[in-house]
N, C-alpha and C positions, 0 to 999 in steps of 0.2 A: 750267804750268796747276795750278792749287791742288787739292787731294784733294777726293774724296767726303765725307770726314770734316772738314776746312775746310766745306765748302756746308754739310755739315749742321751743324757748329757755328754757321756764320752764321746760319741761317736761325731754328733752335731759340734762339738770342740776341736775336733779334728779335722771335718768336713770345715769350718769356716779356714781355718791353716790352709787347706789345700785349696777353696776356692780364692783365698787371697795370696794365696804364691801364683796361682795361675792369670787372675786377672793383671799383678803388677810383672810376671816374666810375659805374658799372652798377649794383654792389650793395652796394657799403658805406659810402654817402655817408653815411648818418645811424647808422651803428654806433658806438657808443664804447665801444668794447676797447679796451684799453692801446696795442696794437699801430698801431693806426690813427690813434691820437692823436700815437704819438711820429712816425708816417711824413709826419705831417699839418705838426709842427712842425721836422722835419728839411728837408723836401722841398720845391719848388716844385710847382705843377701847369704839365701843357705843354700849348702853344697847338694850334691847329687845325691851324696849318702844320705843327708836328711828327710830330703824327698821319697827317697826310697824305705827309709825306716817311718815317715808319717805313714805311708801307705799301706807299710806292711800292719802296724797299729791299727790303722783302719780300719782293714780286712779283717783280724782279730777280731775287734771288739764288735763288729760285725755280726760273725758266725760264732762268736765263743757262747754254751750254753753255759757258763758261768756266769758270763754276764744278764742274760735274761733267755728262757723258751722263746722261739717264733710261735705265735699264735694266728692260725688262717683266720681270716675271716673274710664272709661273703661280702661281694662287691659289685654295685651295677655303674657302667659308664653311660646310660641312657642320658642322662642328664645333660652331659657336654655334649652327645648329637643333637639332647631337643633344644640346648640353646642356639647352636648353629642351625637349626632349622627352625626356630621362633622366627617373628616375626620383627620387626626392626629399633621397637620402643624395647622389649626384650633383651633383645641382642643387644643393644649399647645399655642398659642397665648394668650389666655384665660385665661387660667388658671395657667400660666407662669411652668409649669412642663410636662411631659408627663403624656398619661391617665394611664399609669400603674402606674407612682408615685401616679398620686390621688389618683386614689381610692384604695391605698396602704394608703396613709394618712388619707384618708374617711373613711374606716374600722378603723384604730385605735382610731379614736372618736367618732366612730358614737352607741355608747353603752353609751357614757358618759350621766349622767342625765339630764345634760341642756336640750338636747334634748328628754326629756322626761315630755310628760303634765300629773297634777295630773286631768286634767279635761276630757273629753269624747274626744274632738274635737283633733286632731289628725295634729300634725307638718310638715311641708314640710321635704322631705327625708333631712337627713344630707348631703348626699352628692350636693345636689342641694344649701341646705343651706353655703357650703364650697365653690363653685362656686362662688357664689355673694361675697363671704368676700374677697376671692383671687383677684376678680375684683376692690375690692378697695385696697387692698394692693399693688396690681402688678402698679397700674397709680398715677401720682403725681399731684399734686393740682387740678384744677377743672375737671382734667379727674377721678378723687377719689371721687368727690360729690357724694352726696344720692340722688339728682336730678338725675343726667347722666346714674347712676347704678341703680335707680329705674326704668329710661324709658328706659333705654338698655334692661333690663332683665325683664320687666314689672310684674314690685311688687310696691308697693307703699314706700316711704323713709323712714316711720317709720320701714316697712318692712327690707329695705335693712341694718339700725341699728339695728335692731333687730338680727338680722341673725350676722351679725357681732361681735354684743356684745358675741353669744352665741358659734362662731367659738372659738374668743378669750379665752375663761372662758374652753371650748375643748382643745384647741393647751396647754394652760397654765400648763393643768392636765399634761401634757409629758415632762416637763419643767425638770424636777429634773431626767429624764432619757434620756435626748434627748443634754441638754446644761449642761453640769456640769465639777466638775473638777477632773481630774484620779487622779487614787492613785497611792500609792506605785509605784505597781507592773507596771502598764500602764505607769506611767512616764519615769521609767528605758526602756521602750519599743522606746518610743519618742527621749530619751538622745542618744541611740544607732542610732536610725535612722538618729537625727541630725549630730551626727557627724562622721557616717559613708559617709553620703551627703557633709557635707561642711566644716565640721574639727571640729565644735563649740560644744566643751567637757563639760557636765550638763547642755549644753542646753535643756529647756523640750516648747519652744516656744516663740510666739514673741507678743508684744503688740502699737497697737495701737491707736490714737484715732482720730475719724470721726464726721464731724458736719452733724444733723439730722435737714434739712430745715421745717421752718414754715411759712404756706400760711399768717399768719399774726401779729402782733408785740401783743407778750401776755400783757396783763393788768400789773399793778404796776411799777415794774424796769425793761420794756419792752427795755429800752436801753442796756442792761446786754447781752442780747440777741442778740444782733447787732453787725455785721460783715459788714466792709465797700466791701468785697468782695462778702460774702456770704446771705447778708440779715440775718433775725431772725434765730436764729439756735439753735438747743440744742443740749451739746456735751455727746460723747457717746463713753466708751473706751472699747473697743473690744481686748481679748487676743484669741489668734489662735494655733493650733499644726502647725507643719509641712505638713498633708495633708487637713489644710484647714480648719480644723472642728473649729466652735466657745467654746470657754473651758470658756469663762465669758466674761457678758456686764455687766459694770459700766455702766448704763447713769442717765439723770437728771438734770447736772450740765449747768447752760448757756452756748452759743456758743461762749461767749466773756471770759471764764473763762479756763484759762490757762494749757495744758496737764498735766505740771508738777504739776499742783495745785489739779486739778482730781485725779492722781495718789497718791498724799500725801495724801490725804484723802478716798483712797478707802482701803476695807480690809486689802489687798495684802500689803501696808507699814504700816497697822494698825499692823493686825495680820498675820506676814509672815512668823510663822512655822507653821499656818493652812494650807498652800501649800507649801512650800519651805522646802527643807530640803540637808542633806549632797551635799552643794555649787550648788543646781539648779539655775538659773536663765532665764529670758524673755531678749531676741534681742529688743532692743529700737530705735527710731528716737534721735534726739539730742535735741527733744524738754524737754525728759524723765531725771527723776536724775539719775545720776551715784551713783549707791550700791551695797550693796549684789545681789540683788535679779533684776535687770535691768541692763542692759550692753549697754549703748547706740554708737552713732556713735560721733565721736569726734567732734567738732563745730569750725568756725576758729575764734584765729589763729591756733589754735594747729595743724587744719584737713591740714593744711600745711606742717608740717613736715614730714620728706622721712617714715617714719615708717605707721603714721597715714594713708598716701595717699595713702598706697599699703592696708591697714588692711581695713577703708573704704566702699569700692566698693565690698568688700567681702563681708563684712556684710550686705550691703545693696543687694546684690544679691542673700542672705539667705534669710533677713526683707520681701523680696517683697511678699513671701509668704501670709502675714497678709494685705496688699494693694491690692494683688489680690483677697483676698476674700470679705475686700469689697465690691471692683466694682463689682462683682459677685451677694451678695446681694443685695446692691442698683440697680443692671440692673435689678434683675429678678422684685426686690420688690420695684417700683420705688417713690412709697410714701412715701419711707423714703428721698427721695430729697427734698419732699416739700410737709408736713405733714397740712392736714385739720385739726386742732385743737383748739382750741379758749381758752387759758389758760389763766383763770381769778383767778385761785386760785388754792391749792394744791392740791385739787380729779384732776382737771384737767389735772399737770404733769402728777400725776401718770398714767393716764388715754396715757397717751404722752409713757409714759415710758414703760408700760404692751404693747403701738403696738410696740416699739424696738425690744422688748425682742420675742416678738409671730412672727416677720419675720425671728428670729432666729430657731428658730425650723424647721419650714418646711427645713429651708436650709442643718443643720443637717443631715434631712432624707434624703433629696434629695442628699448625698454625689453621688451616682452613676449615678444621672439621669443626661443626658448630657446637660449644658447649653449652650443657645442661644447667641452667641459672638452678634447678631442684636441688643441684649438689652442695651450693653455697649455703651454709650454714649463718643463720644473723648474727653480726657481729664477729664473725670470720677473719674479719682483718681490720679490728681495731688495733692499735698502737701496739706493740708486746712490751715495749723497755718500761722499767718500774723504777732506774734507777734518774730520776734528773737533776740529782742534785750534783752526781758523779758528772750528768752532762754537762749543767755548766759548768764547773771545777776544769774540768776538760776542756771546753772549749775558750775558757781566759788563757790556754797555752797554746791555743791557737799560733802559728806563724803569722808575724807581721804582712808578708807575702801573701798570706791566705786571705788575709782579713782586705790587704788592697785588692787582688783577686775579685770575691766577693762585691765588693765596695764598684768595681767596675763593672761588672756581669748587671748588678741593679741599677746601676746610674741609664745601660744602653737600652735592659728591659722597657724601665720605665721611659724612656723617650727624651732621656735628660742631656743623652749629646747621640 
């Protein structure tokens, strides 16, 4: 007879299936992030019968006592009343926000249909439901288990996935007004602010990219993955405004695979007058290519020379903007340090990728709510790339174009015309 831990690997394998057919038929049909595009051009979509024969597996594997006995056990939800009735240093421990941010985010999903049975029996409030999912998102590796956050909050762990899944598939819906990329008119808004601030003229933002830790080395070319510094990782490039706000996450790509190689291949140098337009460009590290459309920091030996060493330090004390928000994320949301996830095949990235993108949102809304410096960890956002020798290699194939780019953006910084 197959283990408890077989059923529940089956089941939770089937469960990601079904919540990744539903978030890309449900709520990201008309998204175009990178992510979506390349799953769109890789993948088939499946038929009615599939859907119907996942579900029916489901169900199976479920209630079969072959699979494993249900086992009751006792359960108290006092927990989750006494956090919402703590007092307020409590409550945002919690819940990593203040109570007025929640249940400001609670009401905006708490109508979505997930949260709606077609059956009699009746859902835990959503808000209660967003409690638990927060609790696994805000702790990083085994303080994120369904174990810890089943008996913390006492629900059972299929419970605490459940609730999860359905926060996710909630937060998702807001995706396309919460994380997206201004137009026109918002840009010119951004360009003026930049370089009313730090002189950097059609700047509209800065980008960067952060490695997203994994409690354990995914299946296949689980070495792909591997960071002599960092452990398993998957990388994830994050572009930012001036005050903070996330404008697009690229992730997906392994933690061993190279900024500049992420960037070549994401929208942004695919199709760069779907955002880019009359000479805008993104503030880069030196890991990034020198073009049109990214302006990075010079790499030595060049970052040597009297011109380079004054422009620099400038830039980079523009950039930190996009580093600060990071740590910011990763404090509040600290399972993106070191993500529970068991990737054995491609539902399961995506699966990886839908929680990048869903810590992004709350952060979003949360522009005003004031964050907890206690969350930031020292050293939180030091540098992650380990390869520089790959970055200059990279960037001597720099575009001609990029490097005159570049070359102008410093000439105006510095006050030279």
């Amino acid at each position: 007879m197959p283990s408890r831990v077989n059923r529940r690997q089956l089941v939770r394998s089937i469960d990601v299936t079904i919540l990744t057919d539903l978030i890309v038929t449900e709520v990201l049909d008309s998204s175009s992030d990178d992510q979506d595009r390349k799953m769109d051009e890789e993948s088939e979509s499946s038929s009615d019968d599939d859907h119907t024969t996942t579900a029916i597996a489901r169900c199976y594997a479920a209630d079969s006592r072959y699979l494993s006995p249900r086992q009751w056990l006792p359960k108290t939800k006092e927990l989750v009343d006494i956090i919402f009735k703590s007092d307020d240093v409590t409550f945002k421990r919690n819940s990593r926000m203040s109570r007025q941010a929640f249940y400001g985010i609670a009401q905006k999903i708490r109508d979505y249909k997930v949260f709606k049975n077609k059956s009699n029996l009746s859902q835990a409030d959503p808000a209660e439901q967003l409690m638990i999912a927060l609790g696994r998102f805000g702790f990083d590796g085994s303080g994120s288990s369904l174990w810890k956050d089943g008996a913390y909050f006492g629900v059972g762990e299929g419970t605490v996935n459940l609730y999860t899944e359905r926060v996710m598939v909630a937060l998702l819906s807001l995706e396309r007004h919460t994380v997206f990329w201004p137009k026109t008119a918002e840009r010119m808004q951004i360009r003026r602010r930049i370089e009313e601030a730090h002189k950097f003229r059609n700047c509209i933002g800065y980008v960067d990219g952060t490695l997203v830790g994994l409690e354990e080395k995914p299946a296949g070319s689980g070495e792909d993955y591997f960071l002599r510094k960092s452990g398993y990782a998957i990388n994830a490039m994050i572009v930012v405004d001036d005050q903070k706000i996330v404008r697009h996450v690229y992730a997906g790509w392994s933690g061993g695979a190279h900024d500049h190689r992420v960037f070549v291949y994401s929208n942004f140098a695919r199709f760069p007058s779907d955002y880019f337009a009359n000479g805008e460009y993104l503030l880069a590290d030196s890991a990034y290519p020198t073009s049109d459309i990214t302006v990075p920091t010079h790499k030595k030996p060049a970052a040597d020379i009297a011109e380079n060493r004054e422009f620099n330090p400038i830039h980079a004390g523009t950039r930190v903007a996009a580093e600060h928000m990071i740590g910011i994320l990763k404090g509040r949301f600290k399972s993106l340090k070191r993500l529970r996830v068991h990737i054995k095949e491609k539902k399961d990235l995506a699966w990886a990728v839908y929680w990048i993108r869903v810590c992004c949102i709350p952060h979003n809304l949360l522009e005003k709510d004031p964050y907890d410096e206690e969350w930031t960890e020292e050293g939180a956002n030091a540098e992650e790339n380990e390869d520089d020798e790959l970055a200059i290699h990279l960037q001597a194939d720099s575009c001609q174009t990029g490097r005159m780019k570049r070359e102008a953006v410093k000439q105006s910084v510095l006050g030279r015309y």
